[in-house]
N, C-alpha and C positions, 0 to 999 in steps of 0.2 A: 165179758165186760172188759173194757179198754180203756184205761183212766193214764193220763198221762202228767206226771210231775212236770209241773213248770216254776222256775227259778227265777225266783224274782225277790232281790233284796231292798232292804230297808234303811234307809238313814237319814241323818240329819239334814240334807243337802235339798233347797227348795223343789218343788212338784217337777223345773222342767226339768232338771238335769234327768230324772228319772225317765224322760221320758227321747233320748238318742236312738242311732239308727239301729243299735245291736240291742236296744229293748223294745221288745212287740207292744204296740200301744191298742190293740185290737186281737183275739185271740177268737176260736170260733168252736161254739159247745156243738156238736153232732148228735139229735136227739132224733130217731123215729124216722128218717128218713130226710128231716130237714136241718139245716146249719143256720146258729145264730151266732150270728154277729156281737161282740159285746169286748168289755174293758176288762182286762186283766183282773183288774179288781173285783171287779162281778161274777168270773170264772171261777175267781179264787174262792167267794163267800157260797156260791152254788155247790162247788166242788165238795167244800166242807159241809155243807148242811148236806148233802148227798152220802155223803162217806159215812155220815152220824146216823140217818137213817138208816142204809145198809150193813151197818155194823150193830145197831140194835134189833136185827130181824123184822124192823117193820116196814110199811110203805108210806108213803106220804105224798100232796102234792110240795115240790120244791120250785118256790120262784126265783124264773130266770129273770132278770133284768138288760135286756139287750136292745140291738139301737133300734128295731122297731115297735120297742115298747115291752112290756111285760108278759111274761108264758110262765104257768104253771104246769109244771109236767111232773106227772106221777113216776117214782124213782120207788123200786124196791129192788131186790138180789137178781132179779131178772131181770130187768130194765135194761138193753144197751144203751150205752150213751160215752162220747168220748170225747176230748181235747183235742181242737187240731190247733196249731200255731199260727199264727199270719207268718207266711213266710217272704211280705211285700217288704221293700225295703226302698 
């Protein structure tokens, strides 16, 4: 399994600034053979609910929330599944 840390900070500064060319506004979960599309922030909340199930030994389904809609996909210590970055600029 291949999980990739992604860096992305937090402050006081309104939604756009957050959102320049050297911060990915799109990031892309690899699950099964296919890639979704989705917002940083939904990466971020999958990643963690992902990590909580494989960290307690169990399986579960974890929903993705991405741009064509919502996927539940089963995540247990077996499961590959990976981050890829938009790397469009």
């Amino acid at each position: 399994m291949r999980i990739h840390a992604l860096e992305v900070s937090t402050s006081a500064q309104p939604r756009v600034a957050a959102t320049n060319a050297e911060t990915p506004s799109r990031v892309f979960i690899q699950y099964g053979g296919r890639q979704f599309s989705c917002s940083v922030e939904m990466a971020q909340i999958f990643l963690k609910h992902a990590r909580d199930v494989i960290e307690s030994g169990d399986q579960q389904l974890v929903p993705l929330l991405h741009v064509g809609g919502v996927e539940l996909l089963l995540v247990s210590r077996v499961t590959p599944y990976s981050l890829i970055p938009n790397e469009e600029k």
